[in-house]
PyMOL Python script that loads the backbone (N, CA, C, O; Angstrom):
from pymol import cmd

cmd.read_pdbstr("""\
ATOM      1  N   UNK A   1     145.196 349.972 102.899  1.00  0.00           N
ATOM      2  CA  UNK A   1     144.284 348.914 102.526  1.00  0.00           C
ATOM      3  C   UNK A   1     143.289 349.464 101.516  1.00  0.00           C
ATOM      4  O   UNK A   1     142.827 350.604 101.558  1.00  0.00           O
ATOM      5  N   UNK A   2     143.022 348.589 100.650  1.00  0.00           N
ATOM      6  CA  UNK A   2     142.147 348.720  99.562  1.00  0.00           C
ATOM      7  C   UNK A   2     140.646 348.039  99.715  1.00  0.00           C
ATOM      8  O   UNK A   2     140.550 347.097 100.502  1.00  0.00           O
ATOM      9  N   UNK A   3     139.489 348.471  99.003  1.00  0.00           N
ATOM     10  CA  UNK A   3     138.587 347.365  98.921  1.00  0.00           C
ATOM     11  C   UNK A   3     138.188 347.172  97.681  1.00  0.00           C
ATOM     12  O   UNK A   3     138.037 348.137  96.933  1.00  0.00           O
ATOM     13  N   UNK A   4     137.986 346.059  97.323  1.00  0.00           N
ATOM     14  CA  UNK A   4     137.421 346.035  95.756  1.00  0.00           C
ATOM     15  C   UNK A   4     136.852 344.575  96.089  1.00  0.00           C
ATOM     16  O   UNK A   4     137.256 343.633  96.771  1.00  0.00           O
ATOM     17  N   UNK A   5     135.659 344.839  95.245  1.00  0.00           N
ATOM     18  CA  UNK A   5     134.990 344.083  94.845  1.00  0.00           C
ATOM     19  C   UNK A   5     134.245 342.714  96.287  1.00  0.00           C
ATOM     20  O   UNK A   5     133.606 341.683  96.078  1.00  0.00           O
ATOM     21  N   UNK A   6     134.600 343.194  97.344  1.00  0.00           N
ATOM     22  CA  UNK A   6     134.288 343.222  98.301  1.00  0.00           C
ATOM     23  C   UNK A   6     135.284 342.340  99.495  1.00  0.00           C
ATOM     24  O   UNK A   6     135.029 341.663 100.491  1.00  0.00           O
ATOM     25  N   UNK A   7     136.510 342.760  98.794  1.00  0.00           N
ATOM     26  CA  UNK A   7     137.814 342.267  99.322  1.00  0.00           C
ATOM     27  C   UNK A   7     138.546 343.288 100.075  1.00  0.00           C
ATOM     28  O   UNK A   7     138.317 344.482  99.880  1.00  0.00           O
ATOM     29  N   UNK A   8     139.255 342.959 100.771  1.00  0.00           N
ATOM     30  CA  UNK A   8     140.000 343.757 101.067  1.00  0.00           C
ATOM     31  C   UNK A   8     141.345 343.199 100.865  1.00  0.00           C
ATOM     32  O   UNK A   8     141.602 342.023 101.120  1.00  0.00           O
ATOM     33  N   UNK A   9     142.578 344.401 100.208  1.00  0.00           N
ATOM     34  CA  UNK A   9     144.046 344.068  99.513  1.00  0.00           C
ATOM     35  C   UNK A   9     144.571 345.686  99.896  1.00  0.00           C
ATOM     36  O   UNK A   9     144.119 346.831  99.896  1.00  0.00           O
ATOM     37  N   UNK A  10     146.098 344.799 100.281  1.00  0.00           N
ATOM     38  CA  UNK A  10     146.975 345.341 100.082  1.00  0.00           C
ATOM     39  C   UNK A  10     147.861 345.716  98.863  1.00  0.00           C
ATOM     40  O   UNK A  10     147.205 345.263  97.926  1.00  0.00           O
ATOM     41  N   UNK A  11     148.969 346.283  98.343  1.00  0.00           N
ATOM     42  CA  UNK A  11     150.000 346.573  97.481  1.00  0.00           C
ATOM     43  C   UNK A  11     150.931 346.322  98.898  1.00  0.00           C
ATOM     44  O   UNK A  11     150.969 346.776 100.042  1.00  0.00           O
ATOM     45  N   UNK A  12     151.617 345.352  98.118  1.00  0.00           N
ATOM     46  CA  UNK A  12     152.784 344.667  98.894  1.00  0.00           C
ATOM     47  C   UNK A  12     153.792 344.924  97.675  1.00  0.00           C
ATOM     48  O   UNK A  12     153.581 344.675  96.488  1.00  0.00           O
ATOM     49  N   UNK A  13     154.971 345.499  98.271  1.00  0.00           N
ATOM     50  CA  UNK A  13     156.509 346.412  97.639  1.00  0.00           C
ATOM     51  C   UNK A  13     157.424 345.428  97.691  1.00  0.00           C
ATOM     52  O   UNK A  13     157.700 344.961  98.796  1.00  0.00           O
ATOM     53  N   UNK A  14     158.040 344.946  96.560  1.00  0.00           N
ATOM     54  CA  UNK A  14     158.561 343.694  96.320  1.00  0.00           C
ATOM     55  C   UNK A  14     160.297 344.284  95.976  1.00  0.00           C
ATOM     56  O   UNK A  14     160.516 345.197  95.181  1.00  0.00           O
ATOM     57  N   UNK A  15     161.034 343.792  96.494  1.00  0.00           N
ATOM     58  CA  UNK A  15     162.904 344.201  96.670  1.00  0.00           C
ATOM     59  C   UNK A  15     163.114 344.992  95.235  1.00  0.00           C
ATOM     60  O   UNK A  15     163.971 345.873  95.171  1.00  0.00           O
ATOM     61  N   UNK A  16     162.305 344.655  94.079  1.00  0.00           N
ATOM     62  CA  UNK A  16     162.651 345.349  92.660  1.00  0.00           C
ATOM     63  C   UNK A  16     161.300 346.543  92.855  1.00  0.00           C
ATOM     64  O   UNK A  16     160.814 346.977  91.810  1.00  0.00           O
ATOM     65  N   UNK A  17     160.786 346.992  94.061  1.00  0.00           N
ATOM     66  CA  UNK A  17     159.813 348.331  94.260  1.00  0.00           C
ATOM     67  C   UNK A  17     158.859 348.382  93.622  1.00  0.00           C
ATOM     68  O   UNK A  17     158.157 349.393  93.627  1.00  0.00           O
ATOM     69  N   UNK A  18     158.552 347.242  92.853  1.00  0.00           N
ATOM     70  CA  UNK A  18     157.416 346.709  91.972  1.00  0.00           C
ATOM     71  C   UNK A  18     156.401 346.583  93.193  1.00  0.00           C
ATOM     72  O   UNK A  18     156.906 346.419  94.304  1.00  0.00           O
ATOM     73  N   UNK A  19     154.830 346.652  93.071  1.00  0.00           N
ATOM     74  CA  UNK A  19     154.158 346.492  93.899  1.00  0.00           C
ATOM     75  C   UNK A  19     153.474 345.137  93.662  1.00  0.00           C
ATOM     76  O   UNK A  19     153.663 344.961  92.459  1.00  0.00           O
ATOM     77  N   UNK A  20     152.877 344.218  94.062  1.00  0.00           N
ATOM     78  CA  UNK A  20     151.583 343.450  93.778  1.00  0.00           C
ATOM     79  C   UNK A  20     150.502 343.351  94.728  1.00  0.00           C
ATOM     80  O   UNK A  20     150.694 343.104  95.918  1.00  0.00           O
ATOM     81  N   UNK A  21     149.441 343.530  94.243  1.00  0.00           N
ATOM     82  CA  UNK A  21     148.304 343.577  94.739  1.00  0.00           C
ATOM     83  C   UNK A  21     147.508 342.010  95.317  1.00  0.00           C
ATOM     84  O   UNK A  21     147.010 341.144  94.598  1.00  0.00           O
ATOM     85  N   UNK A  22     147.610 342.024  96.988  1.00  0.00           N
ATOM     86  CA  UNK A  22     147.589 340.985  97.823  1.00  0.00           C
ATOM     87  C   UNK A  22     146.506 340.999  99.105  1.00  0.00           C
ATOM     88  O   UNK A  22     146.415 341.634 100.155  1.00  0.00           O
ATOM     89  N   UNK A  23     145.567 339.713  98.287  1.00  0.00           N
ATOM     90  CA  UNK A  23     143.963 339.246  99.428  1.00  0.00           C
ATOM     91  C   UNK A  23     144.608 339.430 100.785  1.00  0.00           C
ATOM     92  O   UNK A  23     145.769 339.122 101.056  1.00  0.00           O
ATOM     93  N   UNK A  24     143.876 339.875 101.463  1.00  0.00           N
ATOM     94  CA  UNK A  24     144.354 340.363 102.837  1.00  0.00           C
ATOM     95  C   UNK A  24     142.711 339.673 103.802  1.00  0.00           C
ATOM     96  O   UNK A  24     141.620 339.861 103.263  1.00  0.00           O
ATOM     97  N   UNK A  25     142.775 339.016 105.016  1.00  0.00           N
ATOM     98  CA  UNK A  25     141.951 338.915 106.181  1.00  0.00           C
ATOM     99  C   UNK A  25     142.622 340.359 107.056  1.00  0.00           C
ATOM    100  O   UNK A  25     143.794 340.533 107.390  1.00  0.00           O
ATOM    101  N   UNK A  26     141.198 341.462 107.318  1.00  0.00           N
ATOM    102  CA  UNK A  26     141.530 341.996 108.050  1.00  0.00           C
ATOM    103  C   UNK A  26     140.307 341.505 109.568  1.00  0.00           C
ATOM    104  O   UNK A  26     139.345 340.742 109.644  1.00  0.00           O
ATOM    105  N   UNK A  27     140.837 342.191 110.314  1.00  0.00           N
ATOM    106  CA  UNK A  27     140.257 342.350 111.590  1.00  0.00           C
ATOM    107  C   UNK A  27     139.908 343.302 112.303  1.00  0.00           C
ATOM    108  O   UNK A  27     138.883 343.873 111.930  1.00  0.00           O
ATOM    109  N   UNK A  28     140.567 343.809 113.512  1.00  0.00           N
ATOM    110  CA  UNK A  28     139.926 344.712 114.402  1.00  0.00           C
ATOM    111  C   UNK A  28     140.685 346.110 113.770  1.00  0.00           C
ATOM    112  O   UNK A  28     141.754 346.139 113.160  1.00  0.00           O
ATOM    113  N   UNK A  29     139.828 347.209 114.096  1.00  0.00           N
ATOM    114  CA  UNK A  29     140.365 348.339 113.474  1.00  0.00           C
ATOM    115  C   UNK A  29     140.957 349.219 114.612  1.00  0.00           C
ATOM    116  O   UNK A  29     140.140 349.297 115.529  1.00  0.00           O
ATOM    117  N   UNK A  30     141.927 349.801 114.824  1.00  0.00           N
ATOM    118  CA  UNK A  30     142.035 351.234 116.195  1.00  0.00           C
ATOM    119  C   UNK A  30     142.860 352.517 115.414  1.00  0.00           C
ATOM    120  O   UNK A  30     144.031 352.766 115.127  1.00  0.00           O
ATOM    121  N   UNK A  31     141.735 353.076 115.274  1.00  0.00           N
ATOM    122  CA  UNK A  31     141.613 354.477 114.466  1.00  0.00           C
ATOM    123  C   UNK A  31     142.135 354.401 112.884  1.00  0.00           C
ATOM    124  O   UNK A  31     141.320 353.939 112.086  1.00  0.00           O
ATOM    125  N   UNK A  32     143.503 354.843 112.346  1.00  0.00           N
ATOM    126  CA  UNK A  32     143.364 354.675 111.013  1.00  0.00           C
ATOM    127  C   UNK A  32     144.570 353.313 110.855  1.00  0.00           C
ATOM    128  O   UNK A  32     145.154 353.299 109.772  1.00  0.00           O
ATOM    129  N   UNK A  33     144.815 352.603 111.498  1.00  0.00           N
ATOM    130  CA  UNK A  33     145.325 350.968 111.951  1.00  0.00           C
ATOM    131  C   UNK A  33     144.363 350.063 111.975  1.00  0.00           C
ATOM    132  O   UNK A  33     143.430 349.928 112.766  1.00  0.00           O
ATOM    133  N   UNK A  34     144.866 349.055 110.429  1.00  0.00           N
ATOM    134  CA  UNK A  34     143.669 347.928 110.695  1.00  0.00           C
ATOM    135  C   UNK A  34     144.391 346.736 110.690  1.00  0.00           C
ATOM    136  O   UNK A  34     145.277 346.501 109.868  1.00  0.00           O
ATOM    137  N   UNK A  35     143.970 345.801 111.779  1.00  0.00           N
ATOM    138  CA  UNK A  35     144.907 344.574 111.954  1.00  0.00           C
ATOM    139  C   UNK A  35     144.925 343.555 110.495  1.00  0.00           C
ATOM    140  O   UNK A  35     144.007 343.756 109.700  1.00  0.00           O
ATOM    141  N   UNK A  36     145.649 342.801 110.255  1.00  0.00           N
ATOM    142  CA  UNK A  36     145.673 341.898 109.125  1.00  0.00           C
ATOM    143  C   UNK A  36     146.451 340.641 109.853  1.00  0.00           C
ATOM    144  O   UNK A  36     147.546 340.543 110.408  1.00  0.00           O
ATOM    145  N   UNK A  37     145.072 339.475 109.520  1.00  0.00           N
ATOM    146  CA  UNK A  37     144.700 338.363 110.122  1.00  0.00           C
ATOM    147  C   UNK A  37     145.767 337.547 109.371  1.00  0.00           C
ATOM    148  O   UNK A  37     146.915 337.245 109.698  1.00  0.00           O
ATOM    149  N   UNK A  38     145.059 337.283 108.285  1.00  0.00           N
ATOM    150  CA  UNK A  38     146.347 336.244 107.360  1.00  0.00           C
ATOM    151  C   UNK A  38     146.713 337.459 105.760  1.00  0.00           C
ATOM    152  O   UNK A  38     146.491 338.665 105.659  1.00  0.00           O
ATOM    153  N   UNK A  39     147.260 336.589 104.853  1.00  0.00           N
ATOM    154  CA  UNK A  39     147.488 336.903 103.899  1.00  0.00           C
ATOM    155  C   UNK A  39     148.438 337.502 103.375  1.00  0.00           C
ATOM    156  O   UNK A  39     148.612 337.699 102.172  1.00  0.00           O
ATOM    157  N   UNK A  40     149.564 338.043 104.873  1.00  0.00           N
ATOM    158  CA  UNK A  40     150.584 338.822 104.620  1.00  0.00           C
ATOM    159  C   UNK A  40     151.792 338.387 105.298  1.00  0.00           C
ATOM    160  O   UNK A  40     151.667 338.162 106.502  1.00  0.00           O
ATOM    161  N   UNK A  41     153.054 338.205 104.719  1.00  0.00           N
ATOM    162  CA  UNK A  41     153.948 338.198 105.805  1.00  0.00           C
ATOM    163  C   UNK A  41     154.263 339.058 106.957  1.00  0.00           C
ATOM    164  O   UNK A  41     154.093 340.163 106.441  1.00  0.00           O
ATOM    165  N   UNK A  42     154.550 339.247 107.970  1.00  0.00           N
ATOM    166  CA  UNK A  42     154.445 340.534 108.936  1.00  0.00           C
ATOM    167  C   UNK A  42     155.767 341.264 108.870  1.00  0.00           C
ATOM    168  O   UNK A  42     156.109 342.342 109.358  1.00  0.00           O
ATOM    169  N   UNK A  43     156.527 340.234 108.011  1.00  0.00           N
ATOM    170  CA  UNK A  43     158.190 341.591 107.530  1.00  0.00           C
ATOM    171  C   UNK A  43     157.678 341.968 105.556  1.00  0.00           C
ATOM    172  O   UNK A  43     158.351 342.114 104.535  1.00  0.00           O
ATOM    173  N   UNK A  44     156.463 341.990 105.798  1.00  0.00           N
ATOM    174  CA  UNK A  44     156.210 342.510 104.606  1.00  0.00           C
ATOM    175  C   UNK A  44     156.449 343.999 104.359  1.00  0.00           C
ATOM    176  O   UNK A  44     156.264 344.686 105.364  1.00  0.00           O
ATOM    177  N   UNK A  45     156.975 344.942 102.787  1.00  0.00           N
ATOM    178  CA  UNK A  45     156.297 346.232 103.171  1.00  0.00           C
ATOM    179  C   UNK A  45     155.149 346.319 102.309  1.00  0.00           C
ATOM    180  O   UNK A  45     154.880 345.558 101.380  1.00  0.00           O
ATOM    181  N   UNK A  46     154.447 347.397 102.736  1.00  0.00           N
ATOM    182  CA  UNK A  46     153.167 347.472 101.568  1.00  0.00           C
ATOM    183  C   UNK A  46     153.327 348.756 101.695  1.00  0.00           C
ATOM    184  O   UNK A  46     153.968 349.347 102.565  1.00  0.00           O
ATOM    185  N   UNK A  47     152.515 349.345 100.487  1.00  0.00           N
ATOM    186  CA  UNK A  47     152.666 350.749 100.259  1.00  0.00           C
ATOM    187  C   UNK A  47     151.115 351.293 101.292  1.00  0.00           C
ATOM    188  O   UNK A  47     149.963 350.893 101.127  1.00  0.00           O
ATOM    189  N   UNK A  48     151.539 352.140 102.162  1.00  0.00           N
ATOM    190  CA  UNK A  48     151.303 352.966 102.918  1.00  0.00           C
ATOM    191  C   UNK A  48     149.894 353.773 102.489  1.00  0.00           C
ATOM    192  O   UNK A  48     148.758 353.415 102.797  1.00  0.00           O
ATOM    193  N   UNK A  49     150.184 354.706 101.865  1.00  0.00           N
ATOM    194  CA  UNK A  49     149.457 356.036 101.009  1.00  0.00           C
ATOM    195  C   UNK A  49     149.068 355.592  99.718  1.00  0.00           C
ATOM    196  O   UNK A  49     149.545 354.556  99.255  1.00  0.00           O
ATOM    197  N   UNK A  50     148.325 356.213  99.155  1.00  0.00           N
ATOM    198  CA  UNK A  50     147.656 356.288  97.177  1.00  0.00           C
ATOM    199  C   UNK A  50     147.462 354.557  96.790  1.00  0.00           C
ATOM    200  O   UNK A  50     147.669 354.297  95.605  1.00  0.00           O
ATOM    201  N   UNK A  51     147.181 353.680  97.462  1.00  0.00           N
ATOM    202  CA  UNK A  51     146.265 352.297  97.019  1.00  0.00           C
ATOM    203  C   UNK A  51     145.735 352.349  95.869  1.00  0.00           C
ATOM    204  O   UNK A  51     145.849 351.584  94.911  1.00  0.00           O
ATOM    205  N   UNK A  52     144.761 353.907  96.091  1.00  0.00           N
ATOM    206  CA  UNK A  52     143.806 353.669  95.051  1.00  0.00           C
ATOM    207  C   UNK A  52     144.105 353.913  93.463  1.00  0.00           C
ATOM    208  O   UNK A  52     143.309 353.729  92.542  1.00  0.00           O
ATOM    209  N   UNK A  53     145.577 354.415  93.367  1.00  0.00           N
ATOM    210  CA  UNK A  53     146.334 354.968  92.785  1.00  0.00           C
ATOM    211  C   UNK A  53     146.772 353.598  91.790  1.00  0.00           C
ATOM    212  O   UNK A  53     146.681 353.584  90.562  1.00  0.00           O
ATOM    213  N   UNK A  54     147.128 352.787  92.411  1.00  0.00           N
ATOM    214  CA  UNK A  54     147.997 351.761  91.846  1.00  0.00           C
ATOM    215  C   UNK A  54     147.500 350.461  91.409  1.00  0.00           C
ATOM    216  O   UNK A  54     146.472 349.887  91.767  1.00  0.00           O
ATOM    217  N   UNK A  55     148.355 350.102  90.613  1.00  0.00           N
ATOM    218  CA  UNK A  55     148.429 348.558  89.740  1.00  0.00           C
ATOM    219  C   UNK A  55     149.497 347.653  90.292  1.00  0.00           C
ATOM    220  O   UNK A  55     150.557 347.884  90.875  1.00  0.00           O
ATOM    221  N   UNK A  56     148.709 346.235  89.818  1.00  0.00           N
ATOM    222  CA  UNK A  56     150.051 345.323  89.963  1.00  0.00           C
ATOM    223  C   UNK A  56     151.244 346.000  89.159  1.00  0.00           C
ATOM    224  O   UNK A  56     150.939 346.899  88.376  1.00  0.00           O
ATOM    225  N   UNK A  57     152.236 345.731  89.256  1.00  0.00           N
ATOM    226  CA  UNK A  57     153.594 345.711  88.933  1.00  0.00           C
ATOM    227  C   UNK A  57     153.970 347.448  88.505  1.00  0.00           C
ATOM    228  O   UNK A  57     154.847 347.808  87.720  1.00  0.00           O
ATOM    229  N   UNK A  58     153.004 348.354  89.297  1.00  0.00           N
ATOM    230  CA  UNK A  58     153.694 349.482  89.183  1.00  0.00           C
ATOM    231  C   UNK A  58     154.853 349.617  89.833  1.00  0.00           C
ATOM    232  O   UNK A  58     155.000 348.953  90.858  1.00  0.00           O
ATOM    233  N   UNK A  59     156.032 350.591  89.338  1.00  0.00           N
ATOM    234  CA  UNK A  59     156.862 350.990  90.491  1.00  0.00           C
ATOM    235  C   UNK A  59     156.678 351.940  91.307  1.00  0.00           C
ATOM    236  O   UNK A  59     156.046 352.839  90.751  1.00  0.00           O
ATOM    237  N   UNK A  60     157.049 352.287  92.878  1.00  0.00           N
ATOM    238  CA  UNK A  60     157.310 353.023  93.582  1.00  0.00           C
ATOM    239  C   UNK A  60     158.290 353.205  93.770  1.00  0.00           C
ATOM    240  O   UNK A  60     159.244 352.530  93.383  1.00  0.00           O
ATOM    241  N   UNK A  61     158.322 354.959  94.945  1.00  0.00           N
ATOM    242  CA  UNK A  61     159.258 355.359  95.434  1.00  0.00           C
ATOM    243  C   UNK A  61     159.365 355.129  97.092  1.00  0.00           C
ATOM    244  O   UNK A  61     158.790 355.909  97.852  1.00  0.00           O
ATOM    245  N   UNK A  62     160.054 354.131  97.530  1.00  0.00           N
ATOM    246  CA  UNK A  62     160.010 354.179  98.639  1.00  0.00           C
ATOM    247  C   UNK A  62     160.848 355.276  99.783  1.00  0.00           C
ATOM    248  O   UNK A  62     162.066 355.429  99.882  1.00  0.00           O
ATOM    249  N   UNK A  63     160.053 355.770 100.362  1.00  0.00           N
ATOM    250  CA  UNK A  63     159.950 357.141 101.486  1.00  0.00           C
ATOM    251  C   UNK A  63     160.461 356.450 103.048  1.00  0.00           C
ATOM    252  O   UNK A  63     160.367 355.239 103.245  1.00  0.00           O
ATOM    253  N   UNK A  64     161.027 357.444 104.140  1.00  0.00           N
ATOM    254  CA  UNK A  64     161.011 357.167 104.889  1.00  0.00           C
ATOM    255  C   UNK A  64     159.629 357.304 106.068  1.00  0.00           C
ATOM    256  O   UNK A  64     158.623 357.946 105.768  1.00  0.00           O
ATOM    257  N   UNK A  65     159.723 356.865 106.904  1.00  0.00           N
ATOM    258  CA  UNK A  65     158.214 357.444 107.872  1.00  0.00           C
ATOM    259  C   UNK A  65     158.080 358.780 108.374  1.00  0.00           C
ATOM    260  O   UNK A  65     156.982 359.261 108.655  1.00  0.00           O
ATOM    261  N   UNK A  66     159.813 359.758 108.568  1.00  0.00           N
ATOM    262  CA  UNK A  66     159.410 360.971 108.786  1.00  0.00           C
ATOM    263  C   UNK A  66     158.956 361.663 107.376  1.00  0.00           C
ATOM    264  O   UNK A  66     158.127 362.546 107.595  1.00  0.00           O
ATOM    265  N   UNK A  67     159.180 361.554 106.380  1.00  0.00           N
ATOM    266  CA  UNK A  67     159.074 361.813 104.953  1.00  0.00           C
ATOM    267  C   UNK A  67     157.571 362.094 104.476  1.00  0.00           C
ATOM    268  O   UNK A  67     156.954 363.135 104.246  1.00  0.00           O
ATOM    269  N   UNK A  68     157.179 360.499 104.413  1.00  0.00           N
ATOM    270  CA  UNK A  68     155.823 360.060 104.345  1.00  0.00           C
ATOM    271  C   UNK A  68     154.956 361.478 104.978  1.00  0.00           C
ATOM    272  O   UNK A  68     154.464 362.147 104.069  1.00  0.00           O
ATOM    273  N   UNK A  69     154.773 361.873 105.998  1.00  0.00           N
ATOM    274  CA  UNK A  69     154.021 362.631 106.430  1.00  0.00           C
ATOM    275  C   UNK A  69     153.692 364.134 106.028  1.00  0.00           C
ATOM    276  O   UNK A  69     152.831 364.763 106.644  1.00  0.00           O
TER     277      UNK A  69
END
""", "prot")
cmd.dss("prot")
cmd.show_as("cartoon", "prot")
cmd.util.cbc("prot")
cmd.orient("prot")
C-alpha cells in the first residue's frame, strides 16, 4: 500500500504485468497486513514490495511468495 496525497493506493498487476495504480478504503491494520474495505477485487494481484518505486503502466516481474522473501 501506498499513500499519496492523502490516499491510500494500491498497484494492481493486470494479466499483460502492467501495473495500475488503484484508490483503495483501507481499514484495520494486524502488524504489516492492512485490511482493504472497497476498491479492490479480492482475486486481485497487486504488487507486494517497491510501491514507491512504481508508475501506472510500468511492467513487472511477477515472483513467487517463497521467492519474494
Amino acid at each position: 500500500m501506498l499513500l499519496r496525497e492523502g490516499f491510500a493506493y494500491v498497484f494492481r498487476v493486470g494479466n499483460d504485468y502492467k501495473v495500475a495504480q488503484t484508490k483503495v478504503a483501507v481499514g484495520r491494520r494486524f502488524g504489516e497486513r492492512i485490511e482493504i474495505l472497497a476498491g479492490l477485487d479480492p482475486a486481485a494481484r497487486v504488487a507486494a514490495t517497491g510501491a514507491g518505486f512504481l508508475a501506472d503502466g510500468d511492467t513487472v516481474r511477477v515472483v513467487g511468495a517463497s521467492a519474494a522473501k
